[in-house]
N, C-alpha and C positions, 0 to 999 in steps of 0.2 A: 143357239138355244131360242125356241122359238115361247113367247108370251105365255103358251098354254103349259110348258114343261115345265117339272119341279124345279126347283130352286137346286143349286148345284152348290156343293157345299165342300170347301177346304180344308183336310184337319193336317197339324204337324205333330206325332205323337212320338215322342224318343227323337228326334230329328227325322224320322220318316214322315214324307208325305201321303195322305192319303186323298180320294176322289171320290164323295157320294153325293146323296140325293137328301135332303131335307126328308122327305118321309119315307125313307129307306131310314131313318136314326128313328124317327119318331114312332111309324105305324110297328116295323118288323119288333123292334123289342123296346114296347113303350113302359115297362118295367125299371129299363135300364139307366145308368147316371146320363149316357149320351142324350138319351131320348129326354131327360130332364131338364139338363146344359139346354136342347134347342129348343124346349116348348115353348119359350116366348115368355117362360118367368123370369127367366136371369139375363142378364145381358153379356151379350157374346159379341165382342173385335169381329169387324166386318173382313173381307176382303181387301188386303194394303192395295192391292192393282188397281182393282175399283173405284176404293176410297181416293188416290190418287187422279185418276182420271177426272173423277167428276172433281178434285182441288182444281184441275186445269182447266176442266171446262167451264167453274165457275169462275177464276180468276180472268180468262180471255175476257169471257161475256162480259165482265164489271170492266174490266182495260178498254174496252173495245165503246160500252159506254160512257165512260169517262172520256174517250177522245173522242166521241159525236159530240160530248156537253161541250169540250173546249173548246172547238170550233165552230158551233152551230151559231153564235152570233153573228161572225161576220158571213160562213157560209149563206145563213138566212137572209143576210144582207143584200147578198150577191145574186140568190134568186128573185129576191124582191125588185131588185134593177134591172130587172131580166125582162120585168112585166111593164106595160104601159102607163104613167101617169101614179106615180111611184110616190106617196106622203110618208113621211115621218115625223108628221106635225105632232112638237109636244112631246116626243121620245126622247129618252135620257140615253143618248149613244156617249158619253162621255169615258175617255179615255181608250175609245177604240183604232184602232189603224184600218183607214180606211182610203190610205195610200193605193195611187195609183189604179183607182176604179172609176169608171166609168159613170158618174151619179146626174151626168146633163140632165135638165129639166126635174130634176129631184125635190119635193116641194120639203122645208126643214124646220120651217116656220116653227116657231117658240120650241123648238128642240134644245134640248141640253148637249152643249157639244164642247165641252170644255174640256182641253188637252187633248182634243183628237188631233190624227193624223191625216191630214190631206194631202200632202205631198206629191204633186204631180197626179192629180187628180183632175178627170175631166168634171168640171162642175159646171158649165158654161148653161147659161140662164136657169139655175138651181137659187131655189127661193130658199132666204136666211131670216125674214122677216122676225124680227122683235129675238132672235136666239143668243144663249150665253153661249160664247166659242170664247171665252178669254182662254188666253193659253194655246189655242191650235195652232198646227203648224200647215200653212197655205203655199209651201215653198215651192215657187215654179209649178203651181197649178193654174190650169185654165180656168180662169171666171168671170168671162166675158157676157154682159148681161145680167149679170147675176142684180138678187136685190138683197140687200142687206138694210133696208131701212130700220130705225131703229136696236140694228145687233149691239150687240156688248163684244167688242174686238178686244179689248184692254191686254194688253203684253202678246197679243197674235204675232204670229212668223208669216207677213205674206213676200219678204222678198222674192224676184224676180218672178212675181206671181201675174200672169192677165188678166187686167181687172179693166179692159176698155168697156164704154160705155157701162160698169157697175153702178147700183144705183145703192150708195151710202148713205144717204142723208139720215142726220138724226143720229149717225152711228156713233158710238163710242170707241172711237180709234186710239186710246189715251195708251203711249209706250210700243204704240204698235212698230213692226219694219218694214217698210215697202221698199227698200232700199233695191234700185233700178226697177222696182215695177210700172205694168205699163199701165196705166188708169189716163188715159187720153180718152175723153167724153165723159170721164166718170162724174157723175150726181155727188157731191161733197157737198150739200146745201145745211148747215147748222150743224158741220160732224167736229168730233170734239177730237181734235190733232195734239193736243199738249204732250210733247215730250216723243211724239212722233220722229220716224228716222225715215224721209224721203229721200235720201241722199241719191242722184243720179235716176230718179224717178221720173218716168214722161208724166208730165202730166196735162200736158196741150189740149186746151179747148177745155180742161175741167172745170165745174162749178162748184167753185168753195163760197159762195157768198154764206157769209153770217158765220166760216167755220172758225174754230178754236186753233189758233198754230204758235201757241204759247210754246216757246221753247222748243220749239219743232226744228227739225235738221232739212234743209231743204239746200244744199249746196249739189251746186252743179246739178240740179233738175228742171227739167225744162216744161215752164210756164206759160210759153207762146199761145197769145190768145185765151188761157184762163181766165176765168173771170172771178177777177178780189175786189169788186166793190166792196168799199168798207169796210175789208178784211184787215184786224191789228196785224199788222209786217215787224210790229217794233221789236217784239223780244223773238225773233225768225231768223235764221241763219239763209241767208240769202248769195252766199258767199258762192261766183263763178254759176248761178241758175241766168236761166234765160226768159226773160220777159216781153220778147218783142211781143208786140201787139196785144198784151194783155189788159185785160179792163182793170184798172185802179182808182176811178172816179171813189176819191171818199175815203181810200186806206192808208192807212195809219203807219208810217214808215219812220 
């Protein structure tokens, strides 16, 4: 039926069907109850085929964007990594999984990232500068270079995470687990370690001068060449770590 033809009309009368035209009921005998029932006074049951149809075609369309809504966060995410020199400075990505993506050079500075997913995430020199990430999990992700000066790490997952030459300082490490991470070069200068789990952690050639390792777990980690000037050791589990040639002028054993 083409836009310009009458309107095609359904009736079921005794249980017979019948097949006309909108102004075949109205013009032929506008006298009659038929022509009455269609004039557009009363209201008349549409077409159940129809009516159907368009239930389905509106149902798809609403389903269809409800699943663009549900994923367009990380979707958006994934093209925005996609593009050159990539900020999300100050963005509240918190609680998103953002496992296993590719976010190198990623700038995240004062981002809210708290309970996210990193997990085997390439992040390697991706800027963390001043962010709340308490809570994320950094497990076996690449973060080589990275800076995290001043973050908020407090109960972070970075076991067997790469964090060589990472630049921490200032950071709030407080409950974190590095447990066998590899932080060889890392910037630890004033990071707050209390309660920290290094267990089996490289940490050769790193600078913790001035850090917190109150009750830190550092057994069996290798400290070769670190430098703890001055660092408190006293309340440090030190048990089976390695300190050849570590600087300790001044720390508190």
């Amino acid at each position: 039926m083409t836009p310009d033809s009458p309107s095609i009309v359904r009736l079921n009368i005794g249980g017979k069907k019948f097949c006309t035209t909108l102004d075949t009921l109205t013009q032929r005998e506008p006298d009659s109850m038929l022509a009455a029932m269609f004039s557009g006074r009363h209201t008349v049951c549409q077409d159940p085929g129809k009516g159907l149809i368009e239930g389905i075609n509106t149902a798809s369309s609403k389903r269809k964007e409800e699943d663009e809504t549900s994923e367009l966060t990380r979707r958006d995410i994934i093209k925005c990594i996609q593009s050159e020199r990539v900020k999300f400075r100050g963005v509240n990505l918190s609680g998103l999984d953002l496992s296993k993506l590719d976010l190198s050079y990623v700038d995240f500075s004062h981002a809210s990232l708290k309970d996210v997913f990193f997990s085997r995430a390439n992040l390697q020199c991706a800027k963390f500068r001043d962010v709340d990430a308490e809570g994320s999990i950094f497990h076996n992700a690449t973060l080589r270079e990275c800076e995290f000066t001043g973050a908020n790490l407090r109960g972070a997952l970075l076991a067997g995470a790469n964090l060589q030459s990472a630049n921490l300082q200032d950071a709030c490490l407080i409950d974190c687990s590095f447990c066998g991470a590899d932080l060889r070069s890392a910037h630890l200068q004033s990071a707050d370690l209390t309660n920290a789990n290094l267990e089996g952690a490289n940490l050769e050639g790193a600078n913790l001068k001035g850090a917190k390792l109150t009750n830190a777990n550092l057994k069996g980690a290798n400290l070769q060449r670190a430098y703890l000037r001055h660092v408190n050791l006293r309340e440090t589990d030190l048990e089976g770590a390695r300190l050849d040639g570590a600087n300790l002028l001044g720390a508190i054993r």
